[in-house]
VOGU-3710 file (C-alpha; in Angstrom, 3 decimals, decimal comma):
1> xxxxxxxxxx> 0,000/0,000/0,000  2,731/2,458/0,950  4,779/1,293/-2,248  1,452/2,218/-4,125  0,860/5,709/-2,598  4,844/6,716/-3,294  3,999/5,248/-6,792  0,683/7,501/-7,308  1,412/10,460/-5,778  4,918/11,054/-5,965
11> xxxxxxxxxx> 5,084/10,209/-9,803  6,227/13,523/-10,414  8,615/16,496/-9,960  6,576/18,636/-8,412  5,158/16,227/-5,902  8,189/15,507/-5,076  9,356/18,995/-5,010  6,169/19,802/-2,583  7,392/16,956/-0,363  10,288/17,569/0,053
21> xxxxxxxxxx> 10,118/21,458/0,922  7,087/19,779/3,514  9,863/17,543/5,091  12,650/20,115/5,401  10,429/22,908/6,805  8,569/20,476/9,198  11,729/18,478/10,146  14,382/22,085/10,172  12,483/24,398/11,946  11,485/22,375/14,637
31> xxxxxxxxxx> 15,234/22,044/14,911  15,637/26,026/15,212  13,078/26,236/17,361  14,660/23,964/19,856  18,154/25,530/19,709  16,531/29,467/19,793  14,149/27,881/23,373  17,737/26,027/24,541  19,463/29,262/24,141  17,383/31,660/25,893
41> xxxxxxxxxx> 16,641/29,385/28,439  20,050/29,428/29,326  20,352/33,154/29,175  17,153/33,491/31,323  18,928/31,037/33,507  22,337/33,314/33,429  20,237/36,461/34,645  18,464/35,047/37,252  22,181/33,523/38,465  23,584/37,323/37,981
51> xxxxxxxxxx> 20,409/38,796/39,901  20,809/36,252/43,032  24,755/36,629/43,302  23,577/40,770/43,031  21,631/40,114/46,144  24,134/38,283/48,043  26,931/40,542/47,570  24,236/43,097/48,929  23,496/40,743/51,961  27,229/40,253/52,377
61> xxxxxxxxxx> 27,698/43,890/52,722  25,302/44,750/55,674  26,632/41,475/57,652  28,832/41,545/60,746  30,172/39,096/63,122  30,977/39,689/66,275  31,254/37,858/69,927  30,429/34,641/67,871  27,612/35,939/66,773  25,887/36,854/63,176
71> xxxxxxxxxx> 24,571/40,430/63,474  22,057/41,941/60,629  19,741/44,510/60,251  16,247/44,224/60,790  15,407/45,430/57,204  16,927/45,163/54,288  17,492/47,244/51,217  14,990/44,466/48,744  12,187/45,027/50,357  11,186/41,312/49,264
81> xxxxxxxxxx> 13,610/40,104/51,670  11,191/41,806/54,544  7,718/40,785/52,844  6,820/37,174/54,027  6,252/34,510/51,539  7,345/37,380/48,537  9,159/34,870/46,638  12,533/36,143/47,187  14,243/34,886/50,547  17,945/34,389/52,102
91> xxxxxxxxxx> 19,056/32,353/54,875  22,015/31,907/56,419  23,801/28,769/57,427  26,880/27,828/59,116  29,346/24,968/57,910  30,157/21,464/59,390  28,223/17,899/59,728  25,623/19,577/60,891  24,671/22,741/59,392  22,336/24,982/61,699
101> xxxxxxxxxx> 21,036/28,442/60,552  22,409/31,554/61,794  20,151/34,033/60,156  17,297/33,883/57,669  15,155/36,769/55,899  11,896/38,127/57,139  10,107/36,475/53,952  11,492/33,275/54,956  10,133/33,222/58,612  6,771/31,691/57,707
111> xxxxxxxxxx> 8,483/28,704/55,873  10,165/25,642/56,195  13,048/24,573/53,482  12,131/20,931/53,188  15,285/19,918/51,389  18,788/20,403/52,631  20,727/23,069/50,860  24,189/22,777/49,051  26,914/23,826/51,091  29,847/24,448/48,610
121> xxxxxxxxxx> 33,750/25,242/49,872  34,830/29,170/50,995  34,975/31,381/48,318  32,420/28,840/45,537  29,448/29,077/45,016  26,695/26,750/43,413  23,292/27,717/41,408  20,722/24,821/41,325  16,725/24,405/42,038  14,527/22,619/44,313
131> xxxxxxxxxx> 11,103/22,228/45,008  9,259/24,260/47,695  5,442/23,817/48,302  5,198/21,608/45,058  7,055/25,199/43,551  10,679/25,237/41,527  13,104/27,684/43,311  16,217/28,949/41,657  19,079/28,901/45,058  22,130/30,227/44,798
141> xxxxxxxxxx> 24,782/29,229/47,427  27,755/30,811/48,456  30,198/30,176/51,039  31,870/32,987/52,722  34,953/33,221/56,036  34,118/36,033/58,550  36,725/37,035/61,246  35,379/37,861/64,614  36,751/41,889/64,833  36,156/41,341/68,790
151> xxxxxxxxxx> 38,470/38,838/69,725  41,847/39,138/69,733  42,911/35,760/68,304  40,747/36,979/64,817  38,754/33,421/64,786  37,277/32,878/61,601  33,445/31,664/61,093  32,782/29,648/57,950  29,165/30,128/56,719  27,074/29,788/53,384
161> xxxxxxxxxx> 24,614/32,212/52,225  21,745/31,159/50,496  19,540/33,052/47,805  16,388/32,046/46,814  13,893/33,037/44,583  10,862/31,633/42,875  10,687/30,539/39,724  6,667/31,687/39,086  7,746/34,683/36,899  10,687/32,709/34,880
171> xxxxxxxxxx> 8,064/29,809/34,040  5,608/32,450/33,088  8,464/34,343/30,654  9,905/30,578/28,939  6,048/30,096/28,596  5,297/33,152/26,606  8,622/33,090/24,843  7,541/29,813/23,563  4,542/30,222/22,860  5,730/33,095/21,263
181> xxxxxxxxxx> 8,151/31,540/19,250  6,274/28,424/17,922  3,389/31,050/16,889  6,398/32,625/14,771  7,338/29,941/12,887  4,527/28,451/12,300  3,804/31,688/10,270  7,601/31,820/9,321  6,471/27,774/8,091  3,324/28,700/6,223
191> xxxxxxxxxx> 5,375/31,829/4,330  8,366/29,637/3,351  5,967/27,095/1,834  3,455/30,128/0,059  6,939/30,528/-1,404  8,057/27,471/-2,401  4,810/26,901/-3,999  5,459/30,483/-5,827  9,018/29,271/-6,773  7,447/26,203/-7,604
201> xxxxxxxxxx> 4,829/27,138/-10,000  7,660/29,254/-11,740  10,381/26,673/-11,779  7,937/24,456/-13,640  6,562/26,438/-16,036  7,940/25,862/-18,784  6,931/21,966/-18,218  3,604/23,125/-17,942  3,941/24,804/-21,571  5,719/21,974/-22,820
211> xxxxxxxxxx> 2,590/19,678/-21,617  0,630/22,151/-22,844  2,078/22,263/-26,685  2,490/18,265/-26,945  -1,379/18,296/-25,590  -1,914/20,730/-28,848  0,020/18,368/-31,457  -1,936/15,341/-30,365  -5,029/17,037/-30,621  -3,892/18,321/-34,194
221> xxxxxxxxxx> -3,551/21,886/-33,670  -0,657/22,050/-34,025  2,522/20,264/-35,994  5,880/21,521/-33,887  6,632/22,829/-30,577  7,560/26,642/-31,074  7,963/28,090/-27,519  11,135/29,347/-26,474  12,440/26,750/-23,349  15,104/26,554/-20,931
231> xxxxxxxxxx> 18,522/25,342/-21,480  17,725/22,279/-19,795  14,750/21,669/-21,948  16,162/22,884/-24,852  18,246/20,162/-26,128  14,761/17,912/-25,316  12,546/20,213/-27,366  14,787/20,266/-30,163  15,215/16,593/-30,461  11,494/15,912/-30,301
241> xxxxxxxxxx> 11,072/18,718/-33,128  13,305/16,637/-35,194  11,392/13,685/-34,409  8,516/15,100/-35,397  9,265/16,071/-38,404  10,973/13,057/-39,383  7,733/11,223/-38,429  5,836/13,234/-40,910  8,611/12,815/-43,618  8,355/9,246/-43,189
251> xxxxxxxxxx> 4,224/8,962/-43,406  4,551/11,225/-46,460  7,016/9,265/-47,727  4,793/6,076/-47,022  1,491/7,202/-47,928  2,822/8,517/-51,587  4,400/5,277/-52,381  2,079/3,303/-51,021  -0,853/5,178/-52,986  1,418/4,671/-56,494
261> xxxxxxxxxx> 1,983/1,154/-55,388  -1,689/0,767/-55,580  -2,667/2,970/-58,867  0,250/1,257/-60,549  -1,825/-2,244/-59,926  -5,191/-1,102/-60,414  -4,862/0,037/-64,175  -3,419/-3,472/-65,148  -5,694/-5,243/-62,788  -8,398/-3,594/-64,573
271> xxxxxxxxxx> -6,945/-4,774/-68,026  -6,991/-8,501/-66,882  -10,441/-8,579/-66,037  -11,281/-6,758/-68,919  -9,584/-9,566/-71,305  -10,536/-12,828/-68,942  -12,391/-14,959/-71,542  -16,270/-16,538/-70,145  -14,275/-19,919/-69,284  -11,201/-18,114/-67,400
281> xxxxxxxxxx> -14,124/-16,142/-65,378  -14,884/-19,054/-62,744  -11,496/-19,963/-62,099  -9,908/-16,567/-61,595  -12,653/-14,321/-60,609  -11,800/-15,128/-57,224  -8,449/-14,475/-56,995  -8,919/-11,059/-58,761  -11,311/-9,650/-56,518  -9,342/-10,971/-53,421
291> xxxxxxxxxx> -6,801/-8,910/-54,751  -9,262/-5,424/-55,664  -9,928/-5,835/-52,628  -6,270/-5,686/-50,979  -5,601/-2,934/-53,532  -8,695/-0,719/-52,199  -8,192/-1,269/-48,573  -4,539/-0,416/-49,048  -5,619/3,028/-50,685  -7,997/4,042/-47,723
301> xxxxxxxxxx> -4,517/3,035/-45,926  -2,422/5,240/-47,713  -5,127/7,916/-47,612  -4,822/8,163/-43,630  -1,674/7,321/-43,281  -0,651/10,695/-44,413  -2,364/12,048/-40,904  -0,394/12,583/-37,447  -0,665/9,899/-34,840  -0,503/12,731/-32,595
311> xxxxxxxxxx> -3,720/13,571/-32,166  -6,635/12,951/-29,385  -8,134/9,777/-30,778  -11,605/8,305/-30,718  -14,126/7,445/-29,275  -14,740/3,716/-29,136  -18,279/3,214/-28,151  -20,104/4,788/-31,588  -17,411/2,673/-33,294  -17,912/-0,670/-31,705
321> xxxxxxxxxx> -21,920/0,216/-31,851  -21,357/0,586/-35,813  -19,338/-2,336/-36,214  -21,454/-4,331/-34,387  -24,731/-3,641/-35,710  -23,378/-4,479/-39,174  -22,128/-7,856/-37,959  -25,272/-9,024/-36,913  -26,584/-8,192/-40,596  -23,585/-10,039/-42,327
331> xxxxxxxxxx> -23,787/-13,400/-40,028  -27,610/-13,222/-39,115  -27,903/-16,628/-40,475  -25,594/-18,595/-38,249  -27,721/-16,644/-35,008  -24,769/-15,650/-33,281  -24,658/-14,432/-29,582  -22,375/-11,535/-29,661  -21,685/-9,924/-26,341  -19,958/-7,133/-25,345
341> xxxxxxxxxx> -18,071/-5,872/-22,113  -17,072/-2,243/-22,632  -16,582/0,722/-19,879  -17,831/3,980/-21,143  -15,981/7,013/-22,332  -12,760/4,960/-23,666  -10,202/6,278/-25,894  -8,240/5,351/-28,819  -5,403/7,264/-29,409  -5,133/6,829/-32,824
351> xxxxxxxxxx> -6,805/6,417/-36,340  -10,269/5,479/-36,440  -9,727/4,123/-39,268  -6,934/1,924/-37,889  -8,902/0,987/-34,973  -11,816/-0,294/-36,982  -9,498/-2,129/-39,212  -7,950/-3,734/-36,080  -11,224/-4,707/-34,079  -12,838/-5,483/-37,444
361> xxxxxxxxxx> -10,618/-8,010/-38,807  -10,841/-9,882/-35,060  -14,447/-9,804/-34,775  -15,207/-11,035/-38,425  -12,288/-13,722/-37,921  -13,894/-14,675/-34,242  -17,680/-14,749/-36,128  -16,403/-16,772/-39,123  -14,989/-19,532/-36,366  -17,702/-19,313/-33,710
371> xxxxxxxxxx> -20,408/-21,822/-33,121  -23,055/-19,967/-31,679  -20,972/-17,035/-28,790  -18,688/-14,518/-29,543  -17,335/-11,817/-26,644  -16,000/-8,390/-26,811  -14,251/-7,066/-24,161  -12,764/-3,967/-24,261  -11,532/-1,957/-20,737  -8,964/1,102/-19,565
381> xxxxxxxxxx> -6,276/-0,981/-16,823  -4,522/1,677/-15,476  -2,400/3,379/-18,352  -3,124/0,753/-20,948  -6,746/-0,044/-23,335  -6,651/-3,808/-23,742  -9,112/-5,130/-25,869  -10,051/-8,920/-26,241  -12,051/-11,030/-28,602  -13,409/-14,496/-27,639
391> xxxxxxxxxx> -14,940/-17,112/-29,598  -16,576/-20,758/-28,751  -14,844/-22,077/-31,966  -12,205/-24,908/-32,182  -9,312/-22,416/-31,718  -5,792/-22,440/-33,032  -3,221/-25,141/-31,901  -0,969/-24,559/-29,478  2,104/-25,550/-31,736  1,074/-22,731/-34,557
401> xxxxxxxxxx> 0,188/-19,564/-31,860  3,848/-18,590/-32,018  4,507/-18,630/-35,645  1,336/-16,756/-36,101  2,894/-13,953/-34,459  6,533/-14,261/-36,277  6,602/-11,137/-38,218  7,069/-12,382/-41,807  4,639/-15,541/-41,322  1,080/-15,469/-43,464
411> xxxxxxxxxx> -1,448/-15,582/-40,814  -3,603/-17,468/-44,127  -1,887/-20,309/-44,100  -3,756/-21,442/-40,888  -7,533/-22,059/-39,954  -9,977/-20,867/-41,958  -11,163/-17,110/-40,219  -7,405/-16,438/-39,054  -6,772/-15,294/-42,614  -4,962/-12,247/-44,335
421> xxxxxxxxxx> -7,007/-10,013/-42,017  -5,001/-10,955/-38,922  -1,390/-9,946/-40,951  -3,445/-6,880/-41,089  -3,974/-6,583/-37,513  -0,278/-7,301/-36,489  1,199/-4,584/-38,751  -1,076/-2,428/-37,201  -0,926/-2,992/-33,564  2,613/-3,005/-33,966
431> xxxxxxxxxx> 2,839/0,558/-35,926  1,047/2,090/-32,345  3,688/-0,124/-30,457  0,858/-2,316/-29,153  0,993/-6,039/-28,277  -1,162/-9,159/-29,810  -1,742/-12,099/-27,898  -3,300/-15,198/-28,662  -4,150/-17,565/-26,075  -7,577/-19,967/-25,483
441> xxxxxxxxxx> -10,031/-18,396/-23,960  -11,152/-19,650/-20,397  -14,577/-18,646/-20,810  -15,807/-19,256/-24,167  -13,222/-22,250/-24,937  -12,365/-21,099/-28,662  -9,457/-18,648/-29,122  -9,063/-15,211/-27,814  -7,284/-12,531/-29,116  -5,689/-9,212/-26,692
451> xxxxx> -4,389/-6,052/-28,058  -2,916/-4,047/-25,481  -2,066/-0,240/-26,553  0,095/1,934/-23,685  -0,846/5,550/-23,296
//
C-alpha cells in the first residue's frame, strides 16, 4: 500500500518537489526552534544567576560578626527580603556535619526549606533548584569566612549564604517566549511554503507549456513545438522537433508510395479482367477480386496514413456500436450471440480508421470460427486499453500460436477465419507499439485474441 501511494502520488517532480520542501520545513524548523528555546533558556537562567549573586553581595555587605555571633539589620534594602512569603528569601547557614542556621530573611520566617541546601567550599558558590510547596526555586549558594573583629585571636566563622527566589515569573516568561516563538514559525512555516509553492509554479513552467504544446500536437492543432524553453529543456525540445518532423517525412514518404503502389496495380488489374475470356471467369474471378480488394483497402490506408498519430483519438463506443450492428446483418444466419463488455468514455489514441481495421478483422475472424458465442471485451487498466475477442470455436493449436505472431509468417496459411485479415492486424498494432496475444479463452473455450495499446 505504501509502495502504491509513493507510486501515485509522488510520480512527479513537483510532488516531489512539494514533499520535500514539507519535510525540510517540518523536520528544520522544529530544529531552530529547539536551539533558539535552549538558548534563551540558558540566558534566562544566566540572569536570574547574575540577579541572586547581586543580592548576596548586597546581603554580604550589611553582615557583621561579632562575639560569635551573626549580626544583621532588621530590614533590608529588597524590600522582598522583609515581605513574608514574597518569593525572594535568604538564609544563612553555618558549615560542618551539621549545618544549623544563623540568620534567615523576614520572607522566609513563615516557611520551612524541606530539602537540605548545598553547602559548597569558601569562596564557591553553586546555582541549582529545588522544590518548595510543590514550587521550583532557583538557590544560589555561596560560602563565605568572617573574622570575629572582637576577639583578639581573629577566629574565623565559615558560613554559606543562600539566595532564593521563585521561579513563578521565569516559568511564566519561557512560557510566553515559547509560545511566542512556535506562533512565529509556524507563520515563518506557512510563508516559506506560500513561497516554495510560488518558486514552484515558476520553476515548472515551462513543463507546464511543454505539456501544454504536446497536448496541442496530439489534438492536431498544431505540428511543432515553437515556444522558447530553458537550457535544460532545450536540447529535449529540439530533439522531439526533429522527431517530429521526421515522423511526418516518413508517413509522407509512405502514404505517396504506397498510394502509387496501388494505382500502378489497379490500371493493369483492370486490363486482366477486362480480357478474362467466359471460361477463365470461374477460375480466376476469385483471386482477382481478393486482390481489388487488398488494392482498395490499401488506398484508404495510404489515404490516412498521411495524418499525425498525434492527435486525441476516438471514441470507441459509436465505433464498436457501428461495427457491431453491421455484424449481426452479415452473419444473421448462423444466429450468433455476440456480447460485449465495454466501460464507457474509452479512448483510442489513434486512427479510427486503424482501430476499426484492427477490431474489425478480429471480430469477423472470431464470427467466421464461432459456433453460436462470440465476446468483446474492451476496458482502460490503469495506463493501458486492452481489448479482447473471444470465440466458442475450435481455436488455433498450441504448436502454430507462435509462428502466427513471427513477423514475416502469413497468418492465411492457418484455420480458416485467421486469414490475411489478422497480418493486417499485427502490422497495425505493432505501428502504435501495441501487443497481440493469442491464447484460449477460459470462458468461451475457442481462441481469444488481446491487443494491449500503452498511453
Amino acid at each position: 500500500m505504501i509502495t502504491h501511494f509513493f507510486h501515485r502520488y509522488l510520480n512527479s517532480l513537483k510532488s516531489r518537489i512539494i514533499v520535500s520542501a514539507l519535510v525540510l520545513v517540518m523536520v528544520i524548523l522544529p530544529i531552530v526552534a529547539f536551539f533558539i528555546s535552549n538558548a534563551y533558556q540558558k540566558h534566562m537562567n544566566a540572569s536570574v544567576e547574575n540577579e541572586l549573586v547581586a543580592y548576596s553581595y548586597s546581603i554580604l555587605a550589611v553582615a557583621e560578626f561579632e562575639d560569635g555571633l551573626l549580626l544583621m539589620p532588621e530590614a533590608l534594602a529588597e524590600n522582598q527580603f522583609n515581605t513574608s512569603e514574597s518569593g525572594l528569601y535568604a538564609l544563612m547557614t553555618s558549615k560542618g556535619n551539621i549545618p544549623r542556621t544563623l540568620w534567615r530573611s523576614a520572607s522566609l520566617l513563615a516557611m520551612v526549606i524541606p530539602y537540605e541546601l548545598q553547602s559548597p567550599q569558601v569562596g564557591e558558590s553553586r546555582f541549582y533548584s529545588i522544590p518548595i510547596v510543590d514550587i521550583n526555586h532557583f538557590v544560589y549558594s555561596f560560602s563565605v569566612s568572617f573574622s570575629d573583629s572582637s576577639s583578639e585571636e581573629n577566629t574565623q566563622q565559615e558560613m554559606t549564604l543562600h539566595i532564593i527566589k521563585q521561579q513563578a515569573d521565569y516559568q511564566m516568561l519561557m512560557a510566553e517566549f515559547r509560545q511566542q516563538l512556535w506562533l512565529g514559525l509556524f507563520v515563518l512555516m506557512a510563508v516559506l511554503l506560500l513561497l516554495q509553492f510560488i518558486w514552484l509554479n515558476w520553476s515548472l513552467k515551462p513543463l507546464a507549456i511543454l505539456k501544454k504544446e504536446i497536448l496541442g500536437i496530439e489534438q492536431g492543432k498544431e505540428s511543432l513545438l515553437k515556444e522558447k524553453y530553458p537550457q535544460e529543456l532545450k536540447q529535449v525540445t529540439e530533439q522531439l522537433n526533429t522527431l517530429l518532423i521526421t515522423e511526418q517525412n516518413q508517413r509522407k514518404r509512405y502514404r505517396n508510395a504506397l498510394s502509387d503502389l496501388a494505382h500502378s496495380l489497379k490500371t493493369p488489374l483492370a486490363v486482366l479482367q477486362g480480357q478474362l475470356s467466359a471460361e477463365d471467369v470461374n477460375q480466376s474471378q476469385n483471386q482477382l477480386d481478393e486482390i481489388n480488394a487488398m488494392i482498395e483497402h490499401q488506398l484508404k490506408r495510404a489515404q490516412s496514413a498521411g495524418q499525425s498519430s498525434w492527435h486525441l483519438g476516438v471514441k470507441i463506443a459509436p465505433c464498436v456500436e457501428k461495427l457491431l450492428n453491421s455484424l449481426q446483418k452479415i452473419y444473421q444466419d448462423k444466429n450468433l450471440f455476440i456480447n460485449k463488455r465495454m466501460q464507457t468514455d474509452i479512448i483510442f489514441k489513434g486512427d479510427e480508421a486503424d482501430f476499426l481495421e484492427i477490431i474489425g478483422n478480429l471480430m469477423d475472424n472470431a464470427c467466421k470460427v464461432a459456433n453460436q458465442q462470440v465476446l468483446l471485451t474492451i476496458s482502460k487498466i490503469e495506463s493501458s486499453l486492452i481489448i479482447s475477442v473471444e470465440d466458442d470455436g475450435c481455436g488455433i493449436a498450441d504448436d502454430k500460436i507462435d509462428s502466427i505472431l513471427q513477423r514475416g509468417t502469413r497468418a492465411d496459411t492457418y484455420a480458416q477465419g485467421h486469414g490475411i485479415g489478422l497480418a493486417i492486424v499485427r502490422d497495425l498494432v505493432e505501428s502504435y507499439q501495441g501487443t497481440l496475444v493469442i491464447t484460449t479463452s477460459t470462458e468461451l473455450a475457442g481462441a481469444k485474441f488481446t491487443v494491449s495499446f500503452s498511453s
